[in-house]
MARKEZA-756146 format. One record per residue (C-alpha): x, y, z; residue number from 1; residue in three letters; chain. Coordinates in steps of 0.5 Angstrom, whole numbers, plus 500, padded with zeros to 3 digits. Layout:
<atoms>
+-----+-----+-----+-----+------+------+
|   u |   v |   w | pos | code | unit |
+-----+-----+-----+-----+------+------+
|   X |   Y |   Z | NUM |  ALA |    A |
...
+-----+-----+-----+-----+------+------+
</atoms>
This chain:
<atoms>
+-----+-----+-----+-----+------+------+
|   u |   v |   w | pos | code | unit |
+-----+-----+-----+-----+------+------+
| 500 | 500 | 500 |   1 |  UNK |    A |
| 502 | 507 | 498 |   2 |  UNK |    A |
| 501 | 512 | 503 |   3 |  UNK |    A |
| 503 | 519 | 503 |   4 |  UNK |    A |
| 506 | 524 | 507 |   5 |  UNK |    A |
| 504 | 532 | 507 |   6 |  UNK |    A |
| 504 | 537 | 513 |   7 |  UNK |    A |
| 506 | 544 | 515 |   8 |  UNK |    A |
| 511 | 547 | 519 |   9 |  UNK |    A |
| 506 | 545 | 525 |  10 |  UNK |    A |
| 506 | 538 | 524 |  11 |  UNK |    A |
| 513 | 537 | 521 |  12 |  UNK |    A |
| 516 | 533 | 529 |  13 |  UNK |    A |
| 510 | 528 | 527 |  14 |  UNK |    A |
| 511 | 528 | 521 |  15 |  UNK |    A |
| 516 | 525 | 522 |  16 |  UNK |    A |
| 515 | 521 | 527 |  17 |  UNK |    A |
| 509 | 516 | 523 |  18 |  UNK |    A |
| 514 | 517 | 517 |  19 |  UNK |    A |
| 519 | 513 | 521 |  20 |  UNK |    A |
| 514 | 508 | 524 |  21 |  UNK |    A |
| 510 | 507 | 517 |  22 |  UNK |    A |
| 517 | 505 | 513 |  23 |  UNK |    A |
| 518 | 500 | 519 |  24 |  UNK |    A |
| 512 | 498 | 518 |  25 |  UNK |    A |
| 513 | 496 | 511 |  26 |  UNK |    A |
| 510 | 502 | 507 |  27 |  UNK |    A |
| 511 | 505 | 501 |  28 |  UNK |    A |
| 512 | 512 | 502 |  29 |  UNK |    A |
| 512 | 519 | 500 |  30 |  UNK |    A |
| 513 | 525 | 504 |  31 |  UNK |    A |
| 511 | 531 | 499 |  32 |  UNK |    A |
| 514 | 536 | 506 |  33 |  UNK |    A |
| 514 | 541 | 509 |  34 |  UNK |    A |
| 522 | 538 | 511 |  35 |  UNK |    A |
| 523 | 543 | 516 |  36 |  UNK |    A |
| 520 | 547 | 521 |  37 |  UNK |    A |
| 520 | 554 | 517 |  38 |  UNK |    A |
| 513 | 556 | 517 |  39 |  UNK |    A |
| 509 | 555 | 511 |  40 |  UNK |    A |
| 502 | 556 | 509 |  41 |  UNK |    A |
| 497 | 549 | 511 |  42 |  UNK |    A |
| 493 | 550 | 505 |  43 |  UNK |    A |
| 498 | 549 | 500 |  44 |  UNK |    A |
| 499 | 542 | 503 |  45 |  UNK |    A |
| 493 | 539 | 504 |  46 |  UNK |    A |
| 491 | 541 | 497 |  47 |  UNK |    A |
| 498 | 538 | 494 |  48 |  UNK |    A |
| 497 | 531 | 498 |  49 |  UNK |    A |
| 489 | 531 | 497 |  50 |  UNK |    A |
| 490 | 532 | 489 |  51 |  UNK |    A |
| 496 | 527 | 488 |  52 |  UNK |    A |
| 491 | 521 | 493 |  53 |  UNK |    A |
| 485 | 523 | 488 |  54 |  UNK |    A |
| 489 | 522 | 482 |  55 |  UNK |    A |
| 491 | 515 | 484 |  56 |  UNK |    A |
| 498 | 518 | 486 |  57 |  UNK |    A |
| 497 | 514 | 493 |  58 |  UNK |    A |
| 492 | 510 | 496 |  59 |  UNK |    A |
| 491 | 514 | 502 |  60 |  UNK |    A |
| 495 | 520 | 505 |  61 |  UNK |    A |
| 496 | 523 | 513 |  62 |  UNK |    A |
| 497 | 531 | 513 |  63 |  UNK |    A |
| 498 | 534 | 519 |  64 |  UNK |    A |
| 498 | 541 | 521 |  65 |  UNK |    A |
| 499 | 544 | 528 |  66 |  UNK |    A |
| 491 | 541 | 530 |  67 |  UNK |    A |
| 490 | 538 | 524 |  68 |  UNK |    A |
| 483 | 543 | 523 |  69 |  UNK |    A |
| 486 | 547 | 517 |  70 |  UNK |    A |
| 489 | 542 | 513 |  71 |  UNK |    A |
| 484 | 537 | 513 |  72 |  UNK |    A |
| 479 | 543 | 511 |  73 |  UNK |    A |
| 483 | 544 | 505 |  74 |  UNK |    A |
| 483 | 536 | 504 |  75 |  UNK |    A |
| 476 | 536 | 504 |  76 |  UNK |    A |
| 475 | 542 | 498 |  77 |  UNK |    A |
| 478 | 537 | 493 |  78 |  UNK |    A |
| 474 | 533 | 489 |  79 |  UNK |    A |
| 474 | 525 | 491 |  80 |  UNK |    A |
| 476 | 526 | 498 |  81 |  UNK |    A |
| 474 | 525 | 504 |  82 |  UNK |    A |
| 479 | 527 | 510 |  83 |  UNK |    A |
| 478 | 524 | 517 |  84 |  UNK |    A |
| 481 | 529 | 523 |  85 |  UNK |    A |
| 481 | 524 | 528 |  86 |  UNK |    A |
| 483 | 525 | 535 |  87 |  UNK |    A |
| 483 | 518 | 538 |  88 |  UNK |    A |
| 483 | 510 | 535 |  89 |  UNK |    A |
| 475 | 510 | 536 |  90 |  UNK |    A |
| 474 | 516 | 531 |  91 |  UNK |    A |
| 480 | 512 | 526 |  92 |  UNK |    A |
| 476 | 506 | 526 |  93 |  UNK |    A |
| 469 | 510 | 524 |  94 |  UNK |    A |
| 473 | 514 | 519 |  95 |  UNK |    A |
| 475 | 509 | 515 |  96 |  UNK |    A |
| 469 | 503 | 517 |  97 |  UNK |    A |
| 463 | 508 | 516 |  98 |  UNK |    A |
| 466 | 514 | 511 |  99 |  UNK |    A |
| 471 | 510 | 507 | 100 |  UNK |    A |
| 476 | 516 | 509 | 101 |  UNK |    A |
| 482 | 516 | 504 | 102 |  UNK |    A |
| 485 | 521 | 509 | 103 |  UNK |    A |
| 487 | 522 | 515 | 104 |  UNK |    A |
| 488 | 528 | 518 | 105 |  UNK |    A |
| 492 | 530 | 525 | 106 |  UNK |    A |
| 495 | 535 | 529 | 107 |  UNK |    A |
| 501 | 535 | 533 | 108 |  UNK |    A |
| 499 | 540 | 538 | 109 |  UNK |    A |
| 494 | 535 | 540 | 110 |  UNK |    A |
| 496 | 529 | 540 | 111 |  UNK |    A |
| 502 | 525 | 544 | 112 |  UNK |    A |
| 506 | 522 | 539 | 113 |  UNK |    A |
| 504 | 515 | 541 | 114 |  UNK |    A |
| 497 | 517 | 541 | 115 |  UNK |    A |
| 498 | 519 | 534 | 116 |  UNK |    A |
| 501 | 512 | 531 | 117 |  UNK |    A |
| 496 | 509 | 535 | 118 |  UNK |    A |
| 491 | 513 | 531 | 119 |  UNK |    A |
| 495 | 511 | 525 | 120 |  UNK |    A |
| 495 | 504 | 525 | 121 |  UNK |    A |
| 489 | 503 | 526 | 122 |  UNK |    A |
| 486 | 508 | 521 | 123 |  UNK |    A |
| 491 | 504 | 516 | 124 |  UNK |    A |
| 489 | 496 | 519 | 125 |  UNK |    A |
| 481 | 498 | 518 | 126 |  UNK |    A |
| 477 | 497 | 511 | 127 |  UNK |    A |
| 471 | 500 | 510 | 128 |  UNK |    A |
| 464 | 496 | 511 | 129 |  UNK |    A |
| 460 | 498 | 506 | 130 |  UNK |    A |
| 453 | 496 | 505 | 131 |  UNK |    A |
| 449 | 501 | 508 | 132 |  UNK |    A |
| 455 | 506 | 509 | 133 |  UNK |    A |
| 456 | 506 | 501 | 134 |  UNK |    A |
| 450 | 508 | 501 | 135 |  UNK |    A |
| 452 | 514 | 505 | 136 |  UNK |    A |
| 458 | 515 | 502 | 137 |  UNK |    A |
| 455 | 515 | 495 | 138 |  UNK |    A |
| 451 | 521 | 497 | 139 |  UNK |    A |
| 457 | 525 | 500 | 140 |  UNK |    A |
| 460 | 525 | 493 | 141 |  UNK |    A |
| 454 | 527 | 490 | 142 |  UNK |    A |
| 454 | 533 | 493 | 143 |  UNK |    A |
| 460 | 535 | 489 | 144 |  UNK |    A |
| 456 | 533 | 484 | 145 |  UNK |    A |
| 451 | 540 | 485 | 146 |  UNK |    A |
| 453 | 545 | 481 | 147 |  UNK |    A |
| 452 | 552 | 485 | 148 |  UNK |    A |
| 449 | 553 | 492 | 149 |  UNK |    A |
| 442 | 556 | 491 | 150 |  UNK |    A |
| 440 | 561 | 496 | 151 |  UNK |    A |
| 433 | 564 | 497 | 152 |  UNK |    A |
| 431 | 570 | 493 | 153 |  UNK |    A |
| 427 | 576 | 497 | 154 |  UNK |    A |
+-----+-----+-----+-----+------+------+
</atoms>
């Protein structure tokens, strides 16, 4: 399984952290950055690593940010994504059992590290359900469908 690495400056101790665990661990991986902790806009990363999963690049991808809020929504703006922010194994679970989640995201300046490679391994060891959750996931890409956003008239 290939698995892709992205974060700001933020979550780059993290990063680096699972990148380790992940490589013992027998992953392929890539790191698209950041490489050091020089500050850098989480947008740019979070969008970079969700396009490059979307296409096929990777089969899923970790970012991480400072709480793992701002990267994840910038994940979630591209089309085919459905990034998890997960503060605890049970939410890892649910993510990838319920939604089919092919991203994770999580945050450096609220997790321990250890909790954060807990987290980790079960988001990657847990497959999606499907059956009734299909449908659901079904509906959440439709709404990517939707053209523009309809606003009541006066």
């Amino acid at each position: 399984m290939k698995i892709l690495l992205a974060c700001d400056h933020g979550g780059f101790q993290l990063k680096e952290t699972i990148k380790e665990h992940l490589i013992n661990s027998g992953y392929n991986i890539t790191d698209i950055g950041v490489y050091n902790m020089d500050s850098v806009d989480y947008p740019d990363y979070g969008k970079k690593a969700a396009e490059m999963v979307a296409v096929g690049e990777a089969d899923k991808g970790i970012i991480i940010c400072g709480t793992g809020i701002g990267i994840s929504i910038a994940a979630n703006k591209v089309k085919g994504i459905r990034c998890a922010l997960c503060t605890n194994e049970f939410m890892a679970k649910m993510s990838r059992m319920h939604n089919n989640a092919n991203m994770l995201a999580l945050g450096e300046r609220v997790l321990g590290k250890g909790v954060a490679v807990d987290i980790v391994d079960v988001w990657l060891s847990t497959e999606f359900e499907g059956g009734r959750h299909e449908i659901r996931v079904n509906k959440l890409m439709d709404i990517e469908k939707t053209e523009k956003i309809h606003k009541d008239e006066d």
